[in-house]
C-alpha positions in Angstrom: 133.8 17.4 72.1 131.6 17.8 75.1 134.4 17.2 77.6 136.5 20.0 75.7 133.7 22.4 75.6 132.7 21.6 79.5 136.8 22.1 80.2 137.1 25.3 78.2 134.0 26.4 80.1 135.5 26.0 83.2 139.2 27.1 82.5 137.5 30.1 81.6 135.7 30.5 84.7 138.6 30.1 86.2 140.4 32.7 84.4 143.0 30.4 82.9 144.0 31.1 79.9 146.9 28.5 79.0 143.9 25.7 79.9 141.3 27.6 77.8 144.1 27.6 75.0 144.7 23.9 75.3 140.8 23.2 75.4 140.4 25.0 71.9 143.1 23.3 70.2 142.4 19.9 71.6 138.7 20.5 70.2 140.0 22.0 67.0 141.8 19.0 66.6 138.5 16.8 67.2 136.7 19.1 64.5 139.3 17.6 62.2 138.9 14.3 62.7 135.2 14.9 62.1 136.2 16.7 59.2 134.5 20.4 60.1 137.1 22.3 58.4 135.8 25.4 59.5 135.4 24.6 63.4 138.7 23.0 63.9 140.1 25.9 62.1 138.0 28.6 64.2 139.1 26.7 67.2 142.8 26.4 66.3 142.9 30.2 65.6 141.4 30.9 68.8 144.0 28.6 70.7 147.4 29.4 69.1 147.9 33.1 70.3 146.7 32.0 74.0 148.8 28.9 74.1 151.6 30.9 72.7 151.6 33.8 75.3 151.1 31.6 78.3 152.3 27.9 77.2 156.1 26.5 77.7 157.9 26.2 74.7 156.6 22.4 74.5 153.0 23.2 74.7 153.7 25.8 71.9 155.6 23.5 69.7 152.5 21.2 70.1 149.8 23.3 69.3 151.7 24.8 66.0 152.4 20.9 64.8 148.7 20.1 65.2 147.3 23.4 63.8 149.9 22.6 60.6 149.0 18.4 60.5 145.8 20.4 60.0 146.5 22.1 57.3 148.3 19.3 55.5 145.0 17.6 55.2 143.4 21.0 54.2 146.0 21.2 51.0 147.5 24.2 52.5 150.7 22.6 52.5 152.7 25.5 52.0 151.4 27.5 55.0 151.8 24.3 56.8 155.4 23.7 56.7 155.6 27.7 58.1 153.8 26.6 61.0 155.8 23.5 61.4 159.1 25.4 61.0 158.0 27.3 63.9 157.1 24.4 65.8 160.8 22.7 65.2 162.2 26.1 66.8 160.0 25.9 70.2 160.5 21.5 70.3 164.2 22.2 69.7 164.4 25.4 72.0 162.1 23.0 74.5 165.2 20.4 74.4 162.9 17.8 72.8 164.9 16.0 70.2 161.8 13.0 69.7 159.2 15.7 69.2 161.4 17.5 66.5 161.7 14.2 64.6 158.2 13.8 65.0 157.6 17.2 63.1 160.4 16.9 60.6 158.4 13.9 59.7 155.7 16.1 59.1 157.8 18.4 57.0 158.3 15.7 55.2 154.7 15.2 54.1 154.0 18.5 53.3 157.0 18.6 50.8 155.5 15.4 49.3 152.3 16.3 48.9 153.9 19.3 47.2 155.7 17.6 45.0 158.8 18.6 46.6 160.2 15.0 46.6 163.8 15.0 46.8 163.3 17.3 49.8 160.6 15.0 51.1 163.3 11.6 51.4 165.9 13.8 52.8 163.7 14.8 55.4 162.3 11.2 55.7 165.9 9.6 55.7 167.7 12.6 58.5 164.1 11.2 60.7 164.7 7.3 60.0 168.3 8.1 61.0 168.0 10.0 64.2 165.2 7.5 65.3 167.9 4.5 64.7 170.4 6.1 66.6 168.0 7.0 69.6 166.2 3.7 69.9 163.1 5.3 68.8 162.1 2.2 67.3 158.2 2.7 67.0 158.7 6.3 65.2 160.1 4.2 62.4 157.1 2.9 60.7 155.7 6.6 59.9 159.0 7.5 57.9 159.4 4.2 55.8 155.9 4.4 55.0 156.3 7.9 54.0 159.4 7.1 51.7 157.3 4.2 50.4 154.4 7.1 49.3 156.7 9.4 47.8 158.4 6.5 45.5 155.3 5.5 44.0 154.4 9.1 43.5 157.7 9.0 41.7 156.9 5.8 39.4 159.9 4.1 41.6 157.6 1.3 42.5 160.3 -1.5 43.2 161.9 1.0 46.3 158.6 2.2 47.0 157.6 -1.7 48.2 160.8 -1.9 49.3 159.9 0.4 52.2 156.2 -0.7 52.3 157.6 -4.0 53.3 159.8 -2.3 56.0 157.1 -0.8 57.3 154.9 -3.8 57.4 157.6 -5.9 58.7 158.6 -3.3 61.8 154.7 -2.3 62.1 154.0 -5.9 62.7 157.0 -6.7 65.0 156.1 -3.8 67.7 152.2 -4.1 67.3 153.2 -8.3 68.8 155.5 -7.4 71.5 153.2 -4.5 72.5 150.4 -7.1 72.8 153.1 -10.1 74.2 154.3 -7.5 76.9 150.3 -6.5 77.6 149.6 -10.3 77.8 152.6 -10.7 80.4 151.1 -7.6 82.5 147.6 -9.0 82.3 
């Protein structure tokens, strides 16, 4: 938090605004991993417009996914998926097919934590798909251990360790050749 606050100091002394946009959010999203609601929202509210005004379309989709993953955890799902909508539109617009997986997987847990659960696995299945067919092997493990979530929620426990045992069994498969190709480099 001190780094952020020490680069928004300076971006601001500098008169940049896109930098003192991309300070805020960063330290809005350090609030909410301390869990200070109300600063990580302060500090999200403050980036979005400059980040949107002065930030390429990636930078935009970025800061809308993060400000809606943090209001997900908030239980404001439904104003959430608005922002992640939004998000989708600039990744997409941006050409950036991974980071719009990325947020439709975040779609995804919005509609199951709002009960929307047939809408949820679609969205969880069209993610698992495009990941297959682009190699995006370690995006994988976030969607079947989504679908494993929203089966249980369902009572459909038999599918829902179906998945958890997917996601353990690909989980554990990139987590050793991450650490046999780090080995190899050391």
């Amino acid at each position: 938090i001190a780094a952020y606050k020490s680069a928004l100091m300076l971006c601001s002394i500098a008169g940049d605004s896109l930098c003192m946009g991309e300070a805020l959010e960063q330290l809005g999203a350090m609030y909410d991993h301390l869990d200070d609601s109300a600063n990580a929202q302060q500090c999200f509210e403050r980036a979005l417009p400059l980040v949107m005004k002065y930030g390429a379309d990636a930078q935009v989709a970025s800061a809308l996914n993060n400000f809606g993953s943090f209001l997900i955890f908030q239980e404001r799902e439904t104003e959430a998926i608005s922002y992640i909508n939004q998000a989708l539109t600039f990744s997409r617009r941006a050409g950036d097919e991974r980071q719009a997986t990325i947020l439709q997987n975040n779609l995804a847990i919005a509609y199951r934590q709002l009960k929307l659960y047939d809408q949820a696995l679609k969205t969880y299945r069209q993610c698992i798909k495009i990941s297959q067919e682009k190699g995006w092997l370690e995006d994988l493990p976030y969607n079947f251990i989504g679908i494993s979530l929203t089966f249980e929620r369902t009572g459909r426990y038999q599918e829902a360790l179906d998945f958890f045992k997917q996601y353990h069994y690909l989980n554990d498969s990139l987590i050793g050749a991450k650490t046999q190709k780090e080995i190899g480099e050391l």
